[in-house]
C-alpha positions as CSV (number, residue, x, y, z in Angstrom):
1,X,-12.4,72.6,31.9
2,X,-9.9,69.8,31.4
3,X,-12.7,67.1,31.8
4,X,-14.0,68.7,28.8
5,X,-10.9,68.9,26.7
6,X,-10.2,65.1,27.7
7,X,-14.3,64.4,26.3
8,X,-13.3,66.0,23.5
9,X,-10.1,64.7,23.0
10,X,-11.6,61.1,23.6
11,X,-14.4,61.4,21.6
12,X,-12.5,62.2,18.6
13,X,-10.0,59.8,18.8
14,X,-13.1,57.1,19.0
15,X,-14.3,58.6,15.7
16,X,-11.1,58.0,14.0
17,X,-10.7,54.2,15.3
18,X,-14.0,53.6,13.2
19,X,-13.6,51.4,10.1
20,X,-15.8,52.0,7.5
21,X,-17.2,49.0,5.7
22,X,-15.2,47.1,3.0
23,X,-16.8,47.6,-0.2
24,X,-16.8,44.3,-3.0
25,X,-18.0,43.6,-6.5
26,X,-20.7,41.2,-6.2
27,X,-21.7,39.5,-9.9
28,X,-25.0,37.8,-9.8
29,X,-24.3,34.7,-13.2
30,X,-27.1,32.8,-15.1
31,X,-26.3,30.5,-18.0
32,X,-26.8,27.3,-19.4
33,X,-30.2,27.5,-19.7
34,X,-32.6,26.0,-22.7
35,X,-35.8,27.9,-21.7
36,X,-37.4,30.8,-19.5
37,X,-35.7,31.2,-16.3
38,X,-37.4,33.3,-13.2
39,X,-34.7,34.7,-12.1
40,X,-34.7,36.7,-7.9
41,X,-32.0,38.1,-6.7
42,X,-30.5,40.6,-3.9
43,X,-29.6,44.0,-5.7
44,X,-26.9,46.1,-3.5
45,X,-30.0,48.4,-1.7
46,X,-31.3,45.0,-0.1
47,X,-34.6,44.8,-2.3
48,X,-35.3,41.6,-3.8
49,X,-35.6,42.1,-7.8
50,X,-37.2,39.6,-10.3
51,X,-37.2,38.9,-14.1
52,X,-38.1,36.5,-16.6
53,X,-35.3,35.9,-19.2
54,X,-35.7,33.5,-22.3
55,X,-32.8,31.5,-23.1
56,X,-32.5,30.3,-26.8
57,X,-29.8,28.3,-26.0
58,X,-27.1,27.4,-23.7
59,X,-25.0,30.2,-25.1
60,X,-27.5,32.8,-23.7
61,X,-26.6,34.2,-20.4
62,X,-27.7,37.1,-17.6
63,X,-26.2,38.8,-15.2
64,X,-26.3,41.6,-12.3
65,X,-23.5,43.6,-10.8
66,X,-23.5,45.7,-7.7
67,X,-21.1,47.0,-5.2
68,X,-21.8,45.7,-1.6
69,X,-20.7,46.1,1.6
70,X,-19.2,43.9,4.3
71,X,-22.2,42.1,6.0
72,X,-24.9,42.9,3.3
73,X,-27.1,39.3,2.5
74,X,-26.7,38.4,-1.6
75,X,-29.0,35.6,-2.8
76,X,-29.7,34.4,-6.2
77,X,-32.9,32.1,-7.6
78,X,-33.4,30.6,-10.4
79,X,-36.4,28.7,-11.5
80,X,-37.4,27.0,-15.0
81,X,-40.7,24.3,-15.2
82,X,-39.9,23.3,-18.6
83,X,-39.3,19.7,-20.0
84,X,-35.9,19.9,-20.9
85,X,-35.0,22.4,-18.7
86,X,-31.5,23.3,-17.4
87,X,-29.5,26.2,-15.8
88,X,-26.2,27.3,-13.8
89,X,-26.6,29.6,-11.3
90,X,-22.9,31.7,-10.2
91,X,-22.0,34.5,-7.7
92,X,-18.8,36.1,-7.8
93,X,-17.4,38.4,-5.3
94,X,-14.1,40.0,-6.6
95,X,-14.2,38.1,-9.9
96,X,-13.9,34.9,-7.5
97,X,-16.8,32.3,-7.8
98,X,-18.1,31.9,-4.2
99,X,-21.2,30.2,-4.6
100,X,-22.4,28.0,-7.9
101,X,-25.7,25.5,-8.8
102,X,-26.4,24.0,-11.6
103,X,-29.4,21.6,-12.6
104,X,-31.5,20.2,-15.4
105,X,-34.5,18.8,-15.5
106,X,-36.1,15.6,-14.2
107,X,-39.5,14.8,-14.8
108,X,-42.1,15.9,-12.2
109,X,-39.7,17.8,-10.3
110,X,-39.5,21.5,-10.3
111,X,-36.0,23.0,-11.6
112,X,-34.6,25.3,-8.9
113,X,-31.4,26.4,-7.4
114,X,-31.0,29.0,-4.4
115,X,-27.7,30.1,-3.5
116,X,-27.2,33.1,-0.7
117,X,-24.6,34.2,2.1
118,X,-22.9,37.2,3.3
119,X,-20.5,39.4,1.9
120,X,-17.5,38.6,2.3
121,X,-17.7,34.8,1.8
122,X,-14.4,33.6,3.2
């Protein structure tokens, strides 16, 4: 009977020691941009989303916002084939810019900038 009460006893201390995950603010950024952007990213579920978004003019911007947990993947891609191209690319955990791209367009070359990691990015 005491081996029991210890199991017990044990077994609930080890459920108390466990951490749940931290939770952050993860802001997915596009701007800068003079023309349609294919935009991918990482929502908070794991599932990779897309959209097209016309930009009129470097004013124009886009973004996603999610709450994600310590360890989840975030990624962000942004691709424009236009002459004249350009685009910034931002993720913010926290309000703090963690990872940032930005590009414009050179002939015969694609426009695109990927940018991914982990939650937290130290």
């Amino acid at each position: 009977m005491k081996k029991l009460y210890f199991l017990i006893s044990l077994l609930l201390i080890m459920s108390a020691c466990t951490k749940a995950p931290e939770v952050h603010v993860v802001r997915y950024e596009a701007d800068k941009a003079t023309s349609a952007l294919s935009i991918s990213w990482m929502d908070e579920n794991g599932t990779l989303q897309q959209t097209t978004q016309d930009f009129n003019s470097t004013e124009d911007s886009w973004s996603f916002t999610g709450t994600f947990e310590e360890g989840d993947i975030i990624y962000l891609s942004g691709i424009y084939s236009e002459e004249g191209g350009s685009q910034r690319l931002r993720i913010l955990i926290d309000g703090k810019a963690v990872r940032q791209g930005e590009n414009e367009y050179l002939p015969g070359e694609e426009g695109r900038i990927t940018l991914s990691g982990v939650v937290p990015i130290d």
